[in-house]
TORFI-734506 format. One line per 8 residues: for each residue x, y, z of C-alpha. Coordinates in steps of 0.5 Angstrom, whole numbers, always signed. Each point is the difference from the previous one (the first is absolute). Layout:
<atoms>
X:Y:Z  ...
</atoms>
This chain:
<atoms>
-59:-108:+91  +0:-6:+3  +0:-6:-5  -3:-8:+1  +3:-6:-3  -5:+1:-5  +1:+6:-2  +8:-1:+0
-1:-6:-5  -3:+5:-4  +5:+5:+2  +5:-5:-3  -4:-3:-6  -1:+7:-2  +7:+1:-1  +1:+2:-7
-5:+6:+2  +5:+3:+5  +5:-1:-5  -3:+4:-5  -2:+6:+5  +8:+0:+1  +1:-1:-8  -4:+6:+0
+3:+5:+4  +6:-2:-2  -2:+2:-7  -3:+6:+2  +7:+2:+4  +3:-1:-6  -3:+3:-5  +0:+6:+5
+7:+0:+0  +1:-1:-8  -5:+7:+0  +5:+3:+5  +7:-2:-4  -4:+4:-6  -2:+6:+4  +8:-1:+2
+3:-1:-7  -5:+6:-3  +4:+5:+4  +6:-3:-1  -2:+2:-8  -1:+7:+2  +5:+1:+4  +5:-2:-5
-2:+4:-5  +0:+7:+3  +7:-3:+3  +1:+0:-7  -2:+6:-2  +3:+3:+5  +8:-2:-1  -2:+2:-8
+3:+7:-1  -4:+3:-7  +3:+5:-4  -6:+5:+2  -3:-1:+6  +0:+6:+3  -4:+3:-6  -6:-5:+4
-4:+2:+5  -4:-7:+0  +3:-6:+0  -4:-5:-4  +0:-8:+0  -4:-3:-5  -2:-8:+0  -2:-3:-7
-6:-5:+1  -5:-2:+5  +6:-1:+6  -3:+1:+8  +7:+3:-1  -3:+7:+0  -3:+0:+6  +5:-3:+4
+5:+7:-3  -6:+3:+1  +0:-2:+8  +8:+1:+0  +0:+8:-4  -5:+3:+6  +6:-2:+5  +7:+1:-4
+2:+5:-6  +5:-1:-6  +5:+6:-1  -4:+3:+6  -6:+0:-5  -6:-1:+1  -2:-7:-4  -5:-2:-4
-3:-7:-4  -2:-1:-6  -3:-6:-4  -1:-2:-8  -3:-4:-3  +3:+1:-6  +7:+1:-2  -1:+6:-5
-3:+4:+6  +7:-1:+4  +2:+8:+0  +2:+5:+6  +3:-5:+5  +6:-1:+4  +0:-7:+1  -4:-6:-4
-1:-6:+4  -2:-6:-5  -1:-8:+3  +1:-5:-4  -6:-5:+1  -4:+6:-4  +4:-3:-7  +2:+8:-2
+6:+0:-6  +6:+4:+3  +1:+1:-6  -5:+4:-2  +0:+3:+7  +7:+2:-1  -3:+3:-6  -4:+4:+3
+5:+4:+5  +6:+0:-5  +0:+8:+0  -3:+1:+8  +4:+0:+6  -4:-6:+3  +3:-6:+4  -3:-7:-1
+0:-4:+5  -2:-7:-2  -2:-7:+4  +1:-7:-2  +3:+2:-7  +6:-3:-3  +7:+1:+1  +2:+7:-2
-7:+2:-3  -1:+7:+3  +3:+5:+5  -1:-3:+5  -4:-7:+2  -2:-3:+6  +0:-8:+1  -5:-3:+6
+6:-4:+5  -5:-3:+5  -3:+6:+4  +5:+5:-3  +2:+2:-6  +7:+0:-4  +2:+5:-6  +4:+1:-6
+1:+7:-3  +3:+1:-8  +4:+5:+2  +1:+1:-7  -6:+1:-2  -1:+6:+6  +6:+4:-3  -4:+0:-6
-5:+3:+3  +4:+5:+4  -1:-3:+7  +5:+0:+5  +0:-5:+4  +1:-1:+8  +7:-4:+2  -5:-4:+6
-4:-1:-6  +5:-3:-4  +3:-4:+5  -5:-4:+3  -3:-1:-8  +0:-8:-3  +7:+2:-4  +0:-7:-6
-5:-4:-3  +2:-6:+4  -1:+3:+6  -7:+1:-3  -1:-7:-3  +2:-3:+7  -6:+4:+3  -4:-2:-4
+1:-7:+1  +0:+1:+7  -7:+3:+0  -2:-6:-4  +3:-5:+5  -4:+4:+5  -6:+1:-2  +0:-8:-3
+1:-1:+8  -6:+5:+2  -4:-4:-5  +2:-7:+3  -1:+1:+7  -7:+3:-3  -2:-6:-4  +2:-5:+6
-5:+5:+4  -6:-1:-4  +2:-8:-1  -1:+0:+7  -6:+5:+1  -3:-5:-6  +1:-7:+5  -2:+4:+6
-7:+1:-4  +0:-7:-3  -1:-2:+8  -4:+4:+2  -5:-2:-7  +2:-7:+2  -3:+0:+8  -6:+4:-3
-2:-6:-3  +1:-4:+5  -5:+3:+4  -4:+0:-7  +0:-8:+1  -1:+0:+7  -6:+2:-2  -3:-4:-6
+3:-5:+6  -5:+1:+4  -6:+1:-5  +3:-7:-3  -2:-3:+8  -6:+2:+1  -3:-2:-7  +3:-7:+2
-4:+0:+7  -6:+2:-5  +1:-5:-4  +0:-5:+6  -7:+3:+2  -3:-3:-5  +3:-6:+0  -2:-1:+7
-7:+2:-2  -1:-4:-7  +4:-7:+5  -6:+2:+6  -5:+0:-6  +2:-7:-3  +1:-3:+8  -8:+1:+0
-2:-5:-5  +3:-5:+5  -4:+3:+6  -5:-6:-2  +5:-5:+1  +3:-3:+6  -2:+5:+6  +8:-3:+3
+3:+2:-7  -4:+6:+0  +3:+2:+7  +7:-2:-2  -1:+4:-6  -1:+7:+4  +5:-1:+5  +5:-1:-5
-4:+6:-4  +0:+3:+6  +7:+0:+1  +2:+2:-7  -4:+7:+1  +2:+1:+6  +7:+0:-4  -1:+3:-5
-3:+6:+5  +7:-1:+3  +4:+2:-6  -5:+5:-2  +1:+3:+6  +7:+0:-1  +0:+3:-6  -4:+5:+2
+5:+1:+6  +6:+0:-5  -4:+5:-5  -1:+5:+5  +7:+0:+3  +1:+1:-8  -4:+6:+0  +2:+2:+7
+8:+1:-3  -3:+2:-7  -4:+6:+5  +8:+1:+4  +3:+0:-7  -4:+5:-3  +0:+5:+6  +8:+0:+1
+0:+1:-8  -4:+6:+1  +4:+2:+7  +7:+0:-4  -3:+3:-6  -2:+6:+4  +7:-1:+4  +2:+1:-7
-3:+6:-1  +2:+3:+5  +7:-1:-1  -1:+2:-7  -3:+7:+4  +6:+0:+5  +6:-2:-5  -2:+5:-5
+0:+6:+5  +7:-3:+2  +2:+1:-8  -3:+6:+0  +3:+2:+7  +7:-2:-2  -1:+3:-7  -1:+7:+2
+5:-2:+5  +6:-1:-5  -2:+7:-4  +0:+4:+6  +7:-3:+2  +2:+0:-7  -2:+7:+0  +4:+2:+6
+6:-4:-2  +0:+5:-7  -2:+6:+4  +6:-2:+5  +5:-2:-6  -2:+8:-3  +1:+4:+6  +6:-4:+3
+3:+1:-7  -3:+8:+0  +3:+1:+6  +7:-3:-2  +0:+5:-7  -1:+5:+4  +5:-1:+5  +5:+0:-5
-2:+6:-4  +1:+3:+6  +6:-1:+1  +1:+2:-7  -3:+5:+1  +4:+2:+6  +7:-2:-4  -2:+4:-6
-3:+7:+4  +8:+0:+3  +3:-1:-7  -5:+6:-2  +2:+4:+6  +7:-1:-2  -2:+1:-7  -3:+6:+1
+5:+5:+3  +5:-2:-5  -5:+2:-6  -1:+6:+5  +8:+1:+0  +0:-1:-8  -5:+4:-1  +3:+6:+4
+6:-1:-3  -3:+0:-7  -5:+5:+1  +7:+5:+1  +4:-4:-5  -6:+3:-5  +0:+6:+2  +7:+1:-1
-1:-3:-7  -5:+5:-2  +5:+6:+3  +5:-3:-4  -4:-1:-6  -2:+8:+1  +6:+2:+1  +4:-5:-6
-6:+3:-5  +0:+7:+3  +8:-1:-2  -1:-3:-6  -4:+4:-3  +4:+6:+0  +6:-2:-4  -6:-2:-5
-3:+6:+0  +6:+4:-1  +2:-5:-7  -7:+2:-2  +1:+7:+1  +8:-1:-3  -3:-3:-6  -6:+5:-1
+4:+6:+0  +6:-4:-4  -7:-2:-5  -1:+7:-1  +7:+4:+0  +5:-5:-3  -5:-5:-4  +2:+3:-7
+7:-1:+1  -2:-7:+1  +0:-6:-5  -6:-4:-1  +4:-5:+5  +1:+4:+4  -7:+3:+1  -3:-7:+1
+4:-1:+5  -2:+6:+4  -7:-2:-1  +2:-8:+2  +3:+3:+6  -6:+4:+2  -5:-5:-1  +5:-5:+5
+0:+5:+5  -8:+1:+0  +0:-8:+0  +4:+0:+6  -4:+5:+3  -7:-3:-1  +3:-6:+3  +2:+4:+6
-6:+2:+1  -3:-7:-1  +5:-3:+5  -2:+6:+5  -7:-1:+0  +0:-8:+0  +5:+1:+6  -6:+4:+4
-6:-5:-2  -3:-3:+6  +3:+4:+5  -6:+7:+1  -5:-4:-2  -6:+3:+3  -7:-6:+2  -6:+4:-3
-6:-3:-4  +1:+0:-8  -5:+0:-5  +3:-5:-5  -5:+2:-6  +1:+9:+2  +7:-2:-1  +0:-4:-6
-4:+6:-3  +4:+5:+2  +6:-5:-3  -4:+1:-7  +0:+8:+1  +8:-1:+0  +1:-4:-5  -6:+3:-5
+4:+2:-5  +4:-7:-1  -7:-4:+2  -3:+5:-7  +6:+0:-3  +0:-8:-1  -7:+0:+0  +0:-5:+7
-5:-3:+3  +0:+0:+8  -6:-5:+4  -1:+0:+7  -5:-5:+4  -1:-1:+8  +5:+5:+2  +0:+0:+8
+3:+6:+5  +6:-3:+2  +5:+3:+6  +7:+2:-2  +4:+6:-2  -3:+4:-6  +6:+2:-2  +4:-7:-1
-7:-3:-2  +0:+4:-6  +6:-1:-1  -1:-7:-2  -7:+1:-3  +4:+5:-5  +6:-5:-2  -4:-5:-1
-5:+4:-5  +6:+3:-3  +3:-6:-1  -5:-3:-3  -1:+6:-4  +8:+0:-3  +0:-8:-2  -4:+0:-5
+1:-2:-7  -1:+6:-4  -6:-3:-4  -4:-2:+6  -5:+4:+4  +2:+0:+7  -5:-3:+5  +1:+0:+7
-5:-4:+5  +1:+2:+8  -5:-5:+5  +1:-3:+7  -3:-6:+5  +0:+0:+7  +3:-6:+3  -1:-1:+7
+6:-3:+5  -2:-8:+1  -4:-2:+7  -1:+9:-2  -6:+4:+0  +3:+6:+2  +7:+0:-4  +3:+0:-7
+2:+3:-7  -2:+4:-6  +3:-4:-6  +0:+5:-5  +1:-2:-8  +3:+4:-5  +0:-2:-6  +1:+1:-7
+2:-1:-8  +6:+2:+0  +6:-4:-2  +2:-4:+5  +5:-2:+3  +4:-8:+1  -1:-4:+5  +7:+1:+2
+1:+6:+2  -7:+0:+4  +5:+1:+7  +6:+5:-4  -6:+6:-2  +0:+1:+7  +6:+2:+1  +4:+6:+1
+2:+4:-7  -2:-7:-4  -1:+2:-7  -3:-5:-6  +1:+4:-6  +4:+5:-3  -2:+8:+3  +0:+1:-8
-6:-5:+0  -4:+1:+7  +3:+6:+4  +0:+0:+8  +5:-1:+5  -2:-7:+2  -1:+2:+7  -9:+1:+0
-1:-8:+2  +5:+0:+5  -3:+6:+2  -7:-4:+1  +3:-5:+3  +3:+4:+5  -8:+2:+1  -3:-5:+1
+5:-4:+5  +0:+7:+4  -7:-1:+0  +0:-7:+2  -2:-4:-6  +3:-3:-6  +0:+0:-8  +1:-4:-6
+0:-1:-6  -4:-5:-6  +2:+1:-7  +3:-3:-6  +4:+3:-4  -4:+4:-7  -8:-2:+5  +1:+6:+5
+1:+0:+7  -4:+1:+6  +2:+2:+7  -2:-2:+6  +0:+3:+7  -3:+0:+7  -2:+4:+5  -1:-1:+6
-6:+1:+5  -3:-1:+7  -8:+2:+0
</atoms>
């Protein structure tokens, strides 16, 4: 566009107009980038708190299929840990995020994130979750208020944890957590006092701004008021010109009345009359030359006020595409950066798995064939153990076979010629060889659990009823009662599975006070193998109302020939719980016990099995 010297001087006296366009944009870019920072600080504020989450370790958090975020208040924040979950997982669970609008409602979540600006009491908040296993991640509070609390450091944010008070909770937290924590309150108070120094700055620089956003529009108020004088300049001028009309007029009127006066007068008069008016047409005409050259720069200066507002528009269209633009821009770059960021650091965990894995499965294989030799060698070592058993209670019990034989014939042939001291003693003696005999056998048959185990599929409830049928006559001597519920098929050996079914009643039967009926109450759950559907145990419970036993012999009953009580008291060899210990370990599972002493007992156990 090619400007004349008219429109150049009102180029150059329509100045502040431009200045504005410029203060304009300026202030269009500004407040673009303000929304950009906040856009940035947002994720900022998502990612710190899943980070936190992540290097928290909860007592139970492999009980969770879902990790679940709540937010307390009407934060955006709950659409920016929205936006991050769909990419990122905590614990390798899938992440979910709640708000509440009430702290009443705070339940069933892993993590509470509270911002300070929303004046929720952490007090009562504390409250609230005293017995939950929730962590409560802070922003803007007071120095060691909650778990953990943020504080906003320009475009990023600082944190302090009160290590305390997440001990108390039952949290652990992460060394690299711990490390780049605010650690004292004089850290803190300096933060502060900086983030106050800074954002007294921002807001001087910005009124300093608005100062000179304020002059520039009190110029440009200033030049359109000139203009406005401009114009009442020249209504002004030609009023004035109308007025000299008239004077004119009213001057030729009177001139006439001297008409009959001299005739050379009366020339002089219109000459110089004549003169007047040719003057006075003169000045008119060149009012009416400055008139239009006024409406000629009125006319210019309102088409070039129209060309810069549509200037204007069209840069206001432009500039707003440009943001726009370089917005997404920035998120995209953003997003590739994080993207970036994930994969390199997925990439580095698993070379280093790999590696340790590599390492490991050599130190496995290595493991391995020691525990084959050791198996070998053990496997003989039992088997010559069992041999040795046989033969020691094969060689045992003869001895003790001829002292009972011995004994019986000295009973029957020699017993009148004996005192009663010397009778009781024959019968000590025999009593003492039986005992030893019965607990021969007892160490034979515990020396041979395990080793012919046969796998078939049991009826766990069959077994108990055919349980009852052998111990029908104690059951209805006793007058006990025996109840069973969700009783499985479970795979094992029959004859050991009984073995340890009949102990235990049997056991449960004989520990009894004599004025109490015995009762006698058989149930199991099935438990699955955690990241399992295929794999796990029967827990089977055995409880009953006998006379319990203390907590300090919990580990010694398992144990073999380890007796409680006197044989005159409760007879047995001490040996049935070692045997179903013996049972369910070959078995592959474990039992224990729950009992006080005078409260009776309850055995558990654990099968296990592969669907």
């Amino acid at each position: 566009m090619i400007l004349k010297k008219e429109n150049l001087f009102l180029l150059k006296s329509n100045s502040p107009f431009v200045f504005f366009f410029f203060i304009l944009c300026g202030s269009q870019a500004l407040f673009s980038q303000n929304n950009t920072e906040e856009e940035i600080k947002r994720l900022q504020r998502a990612i710190f708190i899943t980070n936190f989450s992540q290097q928290i370790i909860w007592p139970d958090i492999e009980d969770n299929r879902v990790f679940k975020i709540g937010v307390l208040g009407p934060d955006r924040t709950v659409l920016d840990i929205q936006s991050l979950a769909q990419q990122r997982r905590i614990y390798n669970k899938k992440v979910e995020v709640k708000r509440f609008s009430l702290v009443k409602d705070i339940d069933d979540i892993q993590v509470l994130y509270v911002n300070n600006k929303y004046n929720y009491d952490i007090e009562y908040i504390l409250k609230k979750i005293a017995n939950k296993p929730i962590l409560l991640i802070t922003e803007d509070y007071e120095y060691n208020t909650s778990m953990i609390n943020m504080v906003n450091i320009g475009m990023s944010f600082e944190y302090e944890i009160n290590s305390e008070l997440l001990r108390k909770h039952g949290f652990i937290v992460s060394p690299s957590l711990r490390e780049h924590s605010i650690t004292t309150a004089e850290k803190w108070k300096d933060l502060y006092l900086s983030t106050e120094k800074s954002l007294k700055l921002a807001s001087e620089k910005t009124q300093t701004q608005q100062q000179l956003l304020e002059k520039k529009n009190k110029q440009l108020k200033n030049q359109k008021e000139t203009i406005n004088l401009q114009q009442n300049e020249l209504v002004l001028n030609e009023e004035q010109a109308s007025i000299e009309r008239k004077k004119l007029l009213k001057t030729l009127s009177e001139s006439n009345e001297f008409h009959t006066k001299k005739y050379e007068e009366k020339l002089a008069i219109e000459r110089e009359l004549e003169e007047n008016i040719q003057q006075q047409i003169n000045f008119i005409k060149y009012q009416e030359r400055i008139i239009d050259s006024s409406n000629a720069q009125i006319s210019l200066k309102t088409e070039f006020l129209e060309l810069q507002r549509k200037e204007i528009a069209e840069k206001e269209i432009i500039l707003n595409d440009k943001v726009s633009e370089i917005d997404s821009q920035k998120k995209a770059n953003l997003l590739l950066l994080a993207l970036l960021a994930i994969v390199l650091i997925a990439s580095f965990i698993i070379y280093r798995n790999y590696l340790s894995n590599k390492k490991l499965n050599k130190l496995l294989s290595a493991q391995k064939l020691q525990v084959e030799l050791q198996s070998l060698a053990l496997e003989q070592k039992n088997r010559d153990l069992e041999q040795f058993a046989y033969i020691a209670s094969h060689d045992l019990k003869e001895p003790l076979n001829s002292i009972s034989s011995l004994i019986d014939i000295l009973q029957q042939e020699y017993g009148n010629k004996f005192d009663d001291v010397g009778n009781q003693s024959l019968e000590y003696v025999k009593s003492s060889s039986d005992r030893m005999r019965d607990l021969i056998d007892a160490l034979l048959s515990y020396s041979r659990l395990g080793v012919l185990k046969e796998e078939v599929t049991v009826n766990t409830e069959d077994l108990i009823v055919g349980i009852q049928e052998d111990l029908k006559f104690r059951i209805d001597e006793k007058k006990a009662l025996i109840v069973t519920e969700n009783l499985p098929v479970i795979t094992g050996s029959p004859t050991e599975l009984r073995m340890l079914f009949q102990n235990l009643i049997g056991n449960a039967l004989k520990f009894v006070a004599e004025d109490v009926q015995p009762r006698v109450e058989i149930s199991c759950s099935k438990i699955y193998t955690p990241k399992s559907q295929t794999k796990g145990v029967w827990e089977f419970a055995i409880k009953d109302n006998g006379i319990g036993i203390a907590k300090k012999y919990h580990e010694r009953v398992f144990s073999i020939f380890q007796r409680l009580h006197a044989r005159d008291t409760y007879e047995g060899t001490g040996i049935g719980l070692a045997h179903c210990k013996k049972i369910v370990e070959a078995h592959g599972g474990k039992i224990r016990i729950e009992s006080s002493e005078g409260n009776g007992a309850t055995f558990y156990f654990t099968i296990p099995f592969q669907e």
